[in-house]
C-alpha positions as CSV (number, residue, x, y, z in Angstrom):
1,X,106.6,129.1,98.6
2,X,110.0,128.7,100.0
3,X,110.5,124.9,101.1
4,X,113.6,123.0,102.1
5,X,113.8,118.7,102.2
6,X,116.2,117.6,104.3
7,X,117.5,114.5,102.9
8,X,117.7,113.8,99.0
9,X,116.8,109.5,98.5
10,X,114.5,108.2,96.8
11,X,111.8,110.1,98.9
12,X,113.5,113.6,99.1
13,X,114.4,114.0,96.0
14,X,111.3,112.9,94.3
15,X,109.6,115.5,96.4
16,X,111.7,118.3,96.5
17,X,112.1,117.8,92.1
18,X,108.3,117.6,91.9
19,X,107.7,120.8,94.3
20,X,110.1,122.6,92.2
21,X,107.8,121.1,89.4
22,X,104.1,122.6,91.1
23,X,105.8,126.2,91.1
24,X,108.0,126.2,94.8
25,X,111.7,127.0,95.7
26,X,112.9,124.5,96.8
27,X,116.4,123.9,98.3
28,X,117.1,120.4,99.1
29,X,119.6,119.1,102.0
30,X,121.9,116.5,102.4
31,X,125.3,115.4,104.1
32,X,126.6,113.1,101.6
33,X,128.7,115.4,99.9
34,X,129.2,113.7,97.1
35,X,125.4,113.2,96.1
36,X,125.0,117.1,96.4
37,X,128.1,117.5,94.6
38,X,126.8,115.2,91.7
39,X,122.7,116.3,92.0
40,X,124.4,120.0,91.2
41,X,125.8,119.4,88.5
42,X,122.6,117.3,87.1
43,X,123.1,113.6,87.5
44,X,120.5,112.1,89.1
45,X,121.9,109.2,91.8
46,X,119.2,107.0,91.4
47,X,117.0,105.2,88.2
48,X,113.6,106.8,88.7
49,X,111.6,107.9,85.1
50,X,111.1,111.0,84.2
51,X,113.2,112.6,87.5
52,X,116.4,113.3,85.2
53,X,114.2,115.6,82.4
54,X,112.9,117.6,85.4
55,X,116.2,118.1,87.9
56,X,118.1,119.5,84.6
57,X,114.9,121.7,84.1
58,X,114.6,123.3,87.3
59,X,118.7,123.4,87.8
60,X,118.6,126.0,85.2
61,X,115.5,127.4,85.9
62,X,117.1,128.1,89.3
63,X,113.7,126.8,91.2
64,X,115.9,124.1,93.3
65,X,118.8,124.3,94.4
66,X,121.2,121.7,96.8
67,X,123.5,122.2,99.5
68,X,125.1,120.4,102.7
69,X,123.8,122.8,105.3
70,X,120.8,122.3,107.1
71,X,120.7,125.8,108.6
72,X,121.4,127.3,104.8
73,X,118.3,125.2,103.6
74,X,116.4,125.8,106.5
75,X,117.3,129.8,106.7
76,X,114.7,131.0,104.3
77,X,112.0,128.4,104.1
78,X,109.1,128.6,106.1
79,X,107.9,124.7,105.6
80,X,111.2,122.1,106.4
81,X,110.2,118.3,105.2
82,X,112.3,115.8,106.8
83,X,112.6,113.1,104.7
84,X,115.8,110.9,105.6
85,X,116.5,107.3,106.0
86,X,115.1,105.7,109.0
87,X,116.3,101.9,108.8
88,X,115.4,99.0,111.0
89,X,117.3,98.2,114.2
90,X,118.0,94.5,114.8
91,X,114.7,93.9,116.8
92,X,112.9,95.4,113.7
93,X,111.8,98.9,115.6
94,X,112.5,102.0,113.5
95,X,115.6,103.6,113.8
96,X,115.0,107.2,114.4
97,X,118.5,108.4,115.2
98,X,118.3,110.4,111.7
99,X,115.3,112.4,112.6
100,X,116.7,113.4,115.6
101,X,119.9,114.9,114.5
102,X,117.9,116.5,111.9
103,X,115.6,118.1,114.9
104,X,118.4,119.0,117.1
105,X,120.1,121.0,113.5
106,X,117.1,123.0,112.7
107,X,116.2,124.0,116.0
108,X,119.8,125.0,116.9
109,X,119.1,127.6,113.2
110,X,115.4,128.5,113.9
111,X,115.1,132.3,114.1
112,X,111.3,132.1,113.0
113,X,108.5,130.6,112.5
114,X,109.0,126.5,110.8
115,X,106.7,124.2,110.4
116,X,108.4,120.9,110.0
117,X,107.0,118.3,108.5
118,X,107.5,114.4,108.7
119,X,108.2,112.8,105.1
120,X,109.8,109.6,106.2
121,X,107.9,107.2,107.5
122,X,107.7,107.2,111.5
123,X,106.2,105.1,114.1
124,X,103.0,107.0,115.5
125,X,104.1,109.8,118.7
126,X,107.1,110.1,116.9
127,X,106.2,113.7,115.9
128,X,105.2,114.9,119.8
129,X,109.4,113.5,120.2
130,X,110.1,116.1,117.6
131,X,108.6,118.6,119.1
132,X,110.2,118.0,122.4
133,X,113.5,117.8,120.6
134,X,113.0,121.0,118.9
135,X,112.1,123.2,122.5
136,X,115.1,121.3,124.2
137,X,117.2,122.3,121.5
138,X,116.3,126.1,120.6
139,X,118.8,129.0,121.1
140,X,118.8,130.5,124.5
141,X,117.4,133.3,123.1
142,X,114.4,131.7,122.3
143,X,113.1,130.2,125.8
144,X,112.1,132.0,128.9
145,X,111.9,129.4,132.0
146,X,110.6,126.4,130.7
147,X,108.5,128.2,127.8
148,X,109.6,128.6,124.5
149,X,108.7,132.3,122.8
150,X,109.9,130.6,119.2
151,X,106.8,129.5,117.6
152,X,106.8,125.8,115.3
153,X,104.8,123.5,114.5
154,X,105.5,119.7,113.7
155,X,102.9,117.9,111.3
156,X,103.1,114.6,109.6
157,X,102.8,114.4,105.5
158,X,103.5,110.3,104.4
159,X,104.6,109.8,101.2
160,X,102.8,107.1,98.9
161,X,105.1,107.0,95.9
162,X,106.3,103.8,94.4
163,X,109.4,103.7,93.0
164,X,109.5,103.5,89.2
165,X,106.3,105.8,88.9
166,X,107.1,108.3,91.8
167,X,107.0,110.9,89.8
168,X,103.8,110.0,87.9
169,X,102.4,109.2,91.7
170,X,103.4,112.7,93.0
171,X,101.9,114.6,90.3
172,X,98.7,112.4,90.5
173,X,98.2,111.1,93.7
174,X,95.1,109.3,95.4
175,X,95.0,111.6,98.3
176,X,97.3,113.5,100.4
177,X,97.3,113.0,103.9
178,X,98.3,115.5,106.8
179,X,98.6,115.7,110.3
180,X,98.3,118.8,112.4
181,X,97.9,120.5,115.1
182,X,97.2,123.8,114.6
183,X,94.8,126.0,111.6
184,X,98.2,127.3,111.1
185,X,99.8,124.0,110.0
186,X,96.8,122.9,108.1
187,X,96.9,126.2,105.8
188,X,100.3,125.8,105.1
189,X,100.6,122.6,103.6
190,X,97.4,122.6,101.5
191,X,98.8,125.4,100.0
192,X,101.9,123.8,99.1
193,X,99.5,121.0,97.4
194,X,96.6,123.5,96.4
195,X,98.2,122.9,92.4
196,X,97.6,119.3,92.7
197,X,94.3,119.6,93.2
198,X,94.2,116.3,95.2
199,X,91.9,115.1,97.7
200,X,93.6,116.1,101.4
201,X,92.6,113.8,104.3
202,X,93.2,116.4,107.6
203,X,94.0,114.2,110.6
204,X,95.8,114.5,114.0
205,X,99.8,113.8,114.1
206,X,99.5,109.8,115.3
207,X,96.9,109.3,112.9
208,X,98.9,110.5,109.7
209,X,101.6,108.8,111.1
210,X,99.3,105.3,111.4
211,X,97.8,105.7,107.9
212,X,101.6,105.0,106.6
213,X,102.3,102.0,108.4
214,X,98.4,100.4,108.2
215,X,98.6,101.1,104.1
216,X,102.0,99.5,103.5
217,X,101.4,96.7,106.1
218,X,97.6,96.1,104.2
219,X,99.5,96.4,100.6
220,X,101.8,93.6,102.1
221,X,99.4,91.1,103.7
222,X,97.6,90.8,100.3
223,X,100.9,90.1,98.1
224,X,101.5,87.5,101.1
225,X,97.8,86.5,101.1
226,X,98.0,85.6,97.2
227,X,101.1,83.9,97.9
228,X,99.6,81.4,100.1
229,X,96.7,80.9,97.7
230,X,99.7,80.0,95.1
231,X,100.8,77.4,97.7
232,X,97.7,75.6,97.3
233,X,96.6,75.9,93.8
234,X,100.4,74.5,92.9
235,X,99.0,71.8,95.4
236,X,95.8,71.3,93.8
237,X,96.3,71.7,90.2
238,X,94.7,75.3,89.9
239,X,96.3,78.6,88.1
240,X,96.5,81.5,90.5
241,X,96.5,84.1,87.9
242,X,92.9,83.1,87.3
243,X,92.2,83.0,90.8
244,X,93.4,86.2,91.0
245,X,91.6,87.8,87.6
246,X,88.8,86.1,89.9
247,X,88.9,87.7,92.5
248,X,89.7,90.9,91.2
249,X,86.4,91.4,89.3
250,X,85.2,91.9,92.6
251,X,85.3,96.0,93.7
252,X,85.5,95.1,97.6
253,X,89.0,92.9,96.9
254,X,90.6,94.5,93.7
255,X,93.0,92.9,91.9
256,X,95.8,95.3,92.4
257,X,98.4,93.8,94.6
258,X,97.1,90.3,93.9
259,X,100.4,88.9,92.1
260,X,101.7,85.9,93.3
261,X,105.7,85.4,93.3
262,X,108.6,85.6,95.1
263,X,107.7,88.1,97.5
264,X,108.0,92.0,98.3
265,X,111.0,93.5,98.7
266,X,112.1,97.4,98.8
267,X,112.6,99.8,101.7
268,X,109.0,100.1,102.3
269,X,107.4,96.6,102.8
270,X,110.0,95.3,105.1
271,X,110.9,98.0,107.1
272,X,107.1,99.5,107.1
273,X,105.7,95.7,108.7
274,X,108.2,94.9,111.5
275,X,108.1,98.5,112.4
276,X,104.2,97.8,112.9
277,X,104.8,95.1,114.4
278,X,107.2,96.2,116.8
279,X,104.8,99.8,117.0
280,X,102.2,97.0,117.9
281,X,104.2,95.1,120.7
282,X,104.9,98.2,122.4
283,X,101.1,99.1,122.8
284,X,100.5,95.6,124.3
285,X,98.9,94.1,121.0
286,X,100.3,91.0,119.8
287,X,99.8,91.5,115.7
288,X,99.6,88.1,114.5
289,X,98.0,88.9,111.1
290,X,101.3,90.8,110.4
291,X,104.0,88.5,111.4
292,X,102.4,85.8,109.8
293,X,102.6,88.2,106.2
294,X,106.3,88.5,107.3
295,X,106.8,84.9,107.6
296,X,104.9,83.9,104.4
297,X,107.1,86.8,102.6
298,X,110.4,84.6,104.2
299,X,108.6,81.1,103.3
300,X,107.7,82.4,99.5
301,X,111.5,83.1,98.8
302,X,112.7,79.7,100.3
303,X,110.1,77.7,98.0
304,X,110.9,79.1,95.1
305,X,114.7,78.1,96.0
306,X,113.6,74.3,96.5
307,X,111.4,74.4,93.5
308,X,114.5,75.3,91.4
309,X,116.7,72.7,93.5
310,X,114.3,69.8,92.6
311,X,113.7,70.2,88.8
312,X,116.8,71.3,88.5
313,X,117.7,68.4,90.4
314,X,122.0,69.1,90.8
315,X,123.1,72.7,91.4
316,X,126.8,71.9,91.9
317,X,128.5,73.6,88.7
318,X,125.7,73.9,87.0
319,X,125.4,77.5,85.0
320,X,122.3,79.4,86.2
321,X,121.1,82.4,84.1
322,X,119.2,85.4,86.2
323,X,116.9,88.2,84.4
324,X,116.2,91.0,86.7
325,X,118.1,91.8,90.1
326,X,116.3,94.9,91.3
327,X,113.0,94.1,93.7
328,X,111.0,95.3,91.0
329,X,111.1,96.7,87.6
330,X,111.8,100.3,86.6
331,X,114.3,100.7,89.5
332,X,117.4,100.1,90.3
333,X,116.9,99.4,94.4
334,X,118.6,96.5,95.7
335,X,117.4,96.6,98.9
336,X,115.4,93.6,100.2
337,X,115.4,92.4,96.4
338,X,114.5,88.6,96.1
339,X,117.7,88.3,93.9
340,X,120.0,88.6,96.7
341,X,118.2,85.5,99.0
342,X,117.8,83.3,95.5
343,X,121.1,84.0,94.1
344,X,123.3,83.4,97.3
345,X,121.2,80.0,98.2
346,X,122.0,78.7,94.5
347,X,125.6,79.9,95.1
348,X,126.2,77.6,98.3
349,X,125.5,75.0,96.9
350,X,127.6,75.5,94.0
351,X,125.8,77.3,91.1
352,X,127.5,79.8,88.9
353,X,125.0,82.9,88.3
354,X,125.1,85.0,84.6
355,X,123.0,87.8,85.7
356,X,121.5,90.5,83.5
357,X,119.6,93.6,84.8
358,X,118.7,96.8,82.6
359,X,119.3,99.1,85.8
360,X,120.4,97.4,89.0
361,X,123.6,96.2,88.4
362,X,126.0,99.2,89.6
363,X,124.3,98.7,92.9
364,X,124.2,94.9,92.5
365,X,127.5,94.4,92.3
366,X,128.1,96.1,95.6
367,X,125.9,93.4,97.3
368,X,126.4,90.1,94.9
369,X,130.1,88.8,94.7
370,X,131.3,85.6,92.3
371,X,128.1,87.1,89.7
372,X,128.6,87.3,86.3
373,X,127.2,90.5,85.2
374,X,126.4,90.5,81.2
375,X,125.6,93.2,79.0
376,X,122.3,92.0,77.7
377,X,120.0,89.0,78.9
378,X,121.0,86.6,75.7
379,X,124.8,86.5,77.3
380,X,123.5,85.8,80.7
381,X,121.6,82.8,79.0
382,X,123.8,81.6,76.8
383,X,125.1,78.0,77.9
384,X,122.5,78.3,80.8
385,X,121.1,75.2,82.4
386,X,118.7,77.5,83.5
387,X,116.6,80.8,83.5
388,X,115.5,82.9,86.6
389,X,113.3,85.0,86.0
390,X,113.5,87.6,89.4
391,X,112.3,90.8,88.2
392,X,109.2,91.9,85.9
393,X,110.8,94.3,83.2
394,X,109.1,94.8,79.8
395,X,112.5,93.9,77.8
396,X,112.2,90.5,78.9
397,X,108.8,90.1,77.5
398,X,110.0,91.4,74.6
399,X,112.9,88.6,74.5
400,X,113.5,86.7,71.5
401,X,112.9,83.7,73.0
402,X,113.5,81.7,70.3
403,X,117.0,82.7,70.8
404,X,117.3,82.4,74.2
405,X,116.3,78.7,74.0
406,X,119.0,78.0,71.2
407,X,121.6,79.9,73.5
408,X,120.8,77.5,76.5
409,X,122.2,74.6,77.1
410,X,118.9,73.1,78.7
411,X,115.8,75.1,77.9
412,X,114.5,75.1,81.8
413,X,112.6,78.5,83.1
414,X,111.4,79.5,86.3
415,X,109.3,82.6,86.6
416,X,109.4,84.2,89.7
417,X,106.9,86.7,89.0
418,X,104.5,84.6,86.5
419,X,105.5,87.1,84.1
420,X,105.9,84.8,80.8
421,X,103.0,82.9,79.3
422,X,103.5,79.2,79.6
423,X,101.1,78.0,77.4
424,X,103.4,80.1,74.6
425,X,107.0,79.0,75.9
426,X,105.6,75.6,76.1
427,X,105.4,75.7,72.5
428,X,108.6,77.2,71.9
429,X,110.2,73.4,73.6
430,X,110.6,75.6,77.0
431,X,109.9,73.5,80.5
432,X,108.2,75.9,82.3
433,X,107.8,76.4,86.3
434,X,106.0,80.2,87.5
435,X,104.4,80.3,91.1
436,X,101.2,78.1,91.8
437,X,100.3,78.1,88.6
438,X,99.1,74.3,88.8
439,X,99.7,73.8,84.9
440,X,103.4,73.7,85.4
441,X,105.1,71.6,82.5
């Protein structure tokens, strides 16, 4: 099939490489000019796995192309995702100024049958807006009276891809969800997903719209959940990883999702919750379960900050060594990353920061001023008073660490995603502090 994606983040240009992948032309959209200019040529603007191999592939292959038109992308297509940014305003609602322009643009070039199809992630009603937009917005040509003689149809497809194994998620994915309409609209897009093979859950527009917002805000509340049960066990002398392997076992909790730290970050998790909440608010339903998972997110960030400021007892001058920037591992997204709260707090109050991060720090150093970046994490440690551990990625577990404790100057860790084993760094002279993991020494 023909299929355009208007925008190309993390989100567009997963999907439009891995439709090119399942057999489609695809021609992908964008008005950064220098992202197309670059994504032509082959280089891939962000660190996602595998994404690199297949862009080059299907470059040459001539199955995806990239341009800064949305009436060229949109011209021969039949099926137009939308998939650009749709930030937070400063009362946490959804921005949707993006999806409108995007509206207005292809109905201005519509000369045919489109169905258009919601990527990002929208409050629910947002498609019946799009709709409207597109017969306000269609070439005189097109409308007689009120009526429109142009047929389209709008339909909602969420993404579930988590960066670092989007491409792995898109090519495998637990279910794909759409929301239609029309029998038209429905056929359309489960035959742009019939190679998949995938189970396809066939709702209305608000309810595909919904399933986004109720699965991120669910995925959040029990990363916050386990977080408050780390509170406690640090209170009580218990281990939350064992709590956790506990509770997992059990097939109604599972343990995905269950690992206590420093919090979520990301352009999902934080954008995705107050956008419930404020979807919520306007309803007339006061979410409480949800702003207390945004709270406990804030509160996890700011203990881990006064757990560092009281073993480590004077952060004036004192050289702090940081492994991981990025919110998690195998990306290099800054946004929302627990790195920037941590690191700015410490650097208040006087700290100097030697930071290492295998993919993050281009866009780091954007956002974190008076850092030392360091080529590899043994010349972030070296004459550390310290260790932060921020971000989960495997070359820290493979560390020497016997090295890293000779390179200190005071063998002090704090993991802020239990990702070390105490008992072991114990033994290598280490003092050791992860997240409610009562056995702290």
């Amino acid at each position: 099939m023909d299929v355009a994606i208007v925008g190309s983040g993390y989100v567009g240009l997963v999907t439009a490489v891995c439709l090119a992948h399942i057999g489609h032309s695809v021609v992908c959209c964008d008005n950064n000019e220098d992202k197309i200019k670059a994504l032509k040529s082959g280089h891939v603007p962000i660190y996602e796995p595998g994404l690199d191999d297949l862009l080059a592939k299907y470059l040459k292959s001539g199955r995806i192309a990239f341009t800064t038109s949305i009436g060229e992308a949109a011209k021969k297509a039949t099926v137009i995702f939308i998939a650009v940014g749709t930030p937070s305003k400063k009362n946490g609602d959804a921005d949707l100024t993006y999806i409108e322009n995007v509206a207005r643009e292809i109905a201005k070039n519509m000369d045919s049958y489109k169905l258009l199809v919601e990527k990002s992630t929208v409050p629910a009603q947002t498609g019946d807006r799009i709709a409207r937009t597109i017969r306000l917005n269609l070439p005189a040509r097109h409308k007689q009276g009120k009526n429109v003689t142009l047929e389209f149809d709008v339909a909602s497809n969420p993404e579930f891809l988590r960066e670092g194994s989007a491409v792995e998620d898109f090519m495998h994915p637990d279910r794909i969800v759409i929301g239609v309409e029309s029998k038209r609209a429905e056929r359309l897009l489960r035959e742009v997903y019939k190679p998949l093979k995938a189970t396809v859950v066939v709702t209305n527009l608000a309810t595909a719209e919904m399933i986004k917002h109720a699965s991120n805000s669910f995925l959040a509340t029990k990363i916050s959940f386990i977080n408050s049960v780390a509170q406690i066990c640090e209170r009580v002398g218990a281990d939350v990883e064992k709590v956790a392997e506990g509770m997992g076992y059990d097939k109604r909790i599972g343990r995905a999702f269950l690992n206590a730290g420093i919090g979520y970050g990301g352009s999902c998790f934080p954008k995705d919750v107050d956008a419930f909440v404020c979807l919520a608010e306007k309803s007339g339903y006061d979410f409480k379960i949800l702003k207390s998972v945004r709270d406990v997110n804030e509160h996890q960030r700011e203990s881990f900050i006064r757990l560092i400021e009281d073993k480590l007892w004077i952060i004036k001058d004192k050289t702090i060594a940081v492994w991981g920037l990025a919110f998690k591992s195998n990306t290099d997204d800054m946004r929302s990353a627990a790195s920037l709260t941590v690191i700015e707090a410490l650097q208040n109050e006087g700290a100097n920061i030697q930071a290492y991060d295998p993919q993050a720090m281009p866009n780091a150093k954007k956002m974190l001023k008076g850092v030392k970046f360091c080529h590899d994490p043994y010349a972030a440690a070296k004459g550390a008073d310290c260790l932060l551990l921020l971000t989960e990625w495997d070359e820290f577990k493979q560390a020497d660490m016997i090295k890293t404790r000779e390179l200190m100057r005071q063998a002090v860790i704090f993991d802020g995603r239990n990702f070390f084993d105490a008992k072991v760094l114990g033994e290598l002279g280490f003092e050791y502090y992860g997240i409610g993991r009562g056995g702290n020494a």
